[in-house]
Kinemage of the C-alpha trace (Angstrom):
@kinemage 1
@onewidth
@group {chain A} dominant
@subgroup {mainchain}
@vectorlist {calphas} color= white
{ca unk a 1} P 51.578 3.184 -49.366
{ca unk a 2} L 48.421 1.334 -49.894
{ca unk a 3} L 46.757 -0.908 -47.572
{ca unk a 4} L 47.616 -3.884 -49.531
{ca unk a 5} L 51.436 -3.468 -50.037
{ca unk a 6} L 51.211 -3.158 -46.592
{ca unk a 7} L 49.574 -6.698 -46.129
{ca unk a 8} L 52.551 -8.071 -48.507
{ca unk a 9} L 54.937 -6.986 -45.769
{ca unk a 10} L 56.107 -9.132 -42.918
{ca unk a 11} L 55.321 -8.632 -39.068
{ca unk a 12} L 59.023 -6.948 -38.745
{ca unk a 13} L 58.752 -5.163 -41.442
{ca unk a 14} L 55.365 -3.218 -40.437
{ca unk a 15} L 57.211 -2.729 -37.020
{ca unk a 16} L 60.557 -0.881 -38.773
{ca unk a 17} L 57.864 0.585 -40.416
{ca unk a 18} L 55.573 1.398 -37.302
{ca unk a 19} L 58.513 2.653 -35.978
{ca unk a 20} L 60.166 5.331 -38.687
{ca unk a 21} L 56.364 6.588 -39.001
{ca unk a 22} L 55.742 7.562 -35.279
{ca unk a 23} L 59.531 9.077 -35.383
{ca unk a 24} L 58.772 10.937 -38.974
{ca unk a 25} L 54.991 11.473 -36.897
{ca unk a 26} L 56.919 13.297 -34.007
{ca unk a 27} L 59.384 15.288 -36.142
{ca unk a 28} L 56.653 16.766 -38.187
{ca unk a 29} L 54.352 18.020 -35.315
{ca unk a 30} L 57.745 19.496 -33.755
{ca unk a 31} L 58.382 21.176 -36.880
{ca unk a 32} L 54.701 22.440 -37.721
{ca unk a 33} L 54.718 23.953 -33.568
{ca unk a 34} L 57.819 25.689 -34.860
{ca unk a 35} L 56.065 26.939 -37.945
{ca unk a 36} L 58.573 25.260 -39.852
{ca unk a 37} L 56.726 22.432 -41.763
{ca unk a 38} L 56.712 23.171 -45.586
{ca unk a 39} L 54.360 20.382 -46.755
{ca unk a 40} L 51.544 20.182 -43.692
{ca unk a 41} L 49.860 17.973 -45.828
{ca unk a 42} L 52.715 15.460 -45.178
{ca unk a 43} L 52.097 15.137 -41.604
{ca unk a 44} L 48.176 13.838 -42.665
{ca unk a 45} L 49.077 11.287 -45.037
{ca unk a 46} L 52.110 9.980 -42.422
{ca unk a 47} L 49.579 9.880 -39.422
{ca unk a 48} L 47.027 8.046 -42.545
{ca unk a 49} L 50.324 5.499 -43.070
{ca unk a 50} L 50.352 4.999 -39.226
{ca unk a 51} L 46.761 4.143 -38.980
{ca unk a 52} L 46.920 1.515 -41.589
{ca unk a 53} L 49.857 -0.499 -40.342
{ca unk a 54} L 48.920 -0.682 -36.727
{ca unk a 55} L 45.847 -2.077 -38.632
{ca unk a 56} L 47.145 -4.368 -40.560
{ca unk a 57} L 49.206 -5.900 -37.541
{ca unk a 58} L 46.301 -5.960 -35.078
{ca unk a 59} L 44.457 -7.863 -38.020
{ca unk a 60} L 47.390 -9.959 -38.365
{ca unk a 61} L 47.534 -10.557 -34.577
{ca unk a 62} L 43.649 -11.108 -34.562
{ca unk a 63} L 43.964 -13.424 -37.408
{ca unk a 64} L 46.972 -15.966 -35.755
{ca unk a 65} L 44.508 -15.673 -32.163
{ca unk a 66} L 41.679 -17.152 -34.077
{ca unk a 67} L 44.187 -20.149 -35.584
{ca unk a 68} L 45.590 -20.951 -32.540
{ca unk a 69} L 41.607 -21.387 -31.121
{ca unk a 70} L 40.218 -22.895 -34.021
C-alpha cells in the first residue's frame, strides 16, 4: 500500500490496520524461526507497511498538536 492511500485512510482505520500488520508481523517471524515462511520477502514489505502507518499517524498526531497551539 502506498504512502498516500494510507493518508486517505482515517485514524481507526490505520489502527485496524496498525494492528493486523504487527499480528501478520509476528506470525511471519514465528514462521520464518520455524523455517516455514515461503515468501521471506513478505515479512520485508509487511514490516515496510508497518513503518509507514505508524508514520502517517504520528504525522497526523503531530499535525492536530500544532492546530490546537496555533
Amino acid at each position: 500500500m502506498r504512502a498516500s492511500e494510507i493518508r486517505r485512510k482515517s485514524e481507526a482505520e490505520l489502527l485496524g490496520r496498525l494492528e493486523e500488520l504487527r499480528m501478520t508481523i509476528s506470525q511471519m517471524t514465528m514462521a520464518r524461526n520455524a523455517n516455514r515462511l515461503e515468501k521471506p520477502h513478505e515479512l520485508a514489505r509487511a514490516r515496510r507497511s508497518l513503518a509507514c502507518v505508524l508514520t502517517v499517524l504520528a504525522e497526523n498526531k503531530r499535525a492536530s498538536a500544532q492546530e490546537k497551539a496555533g
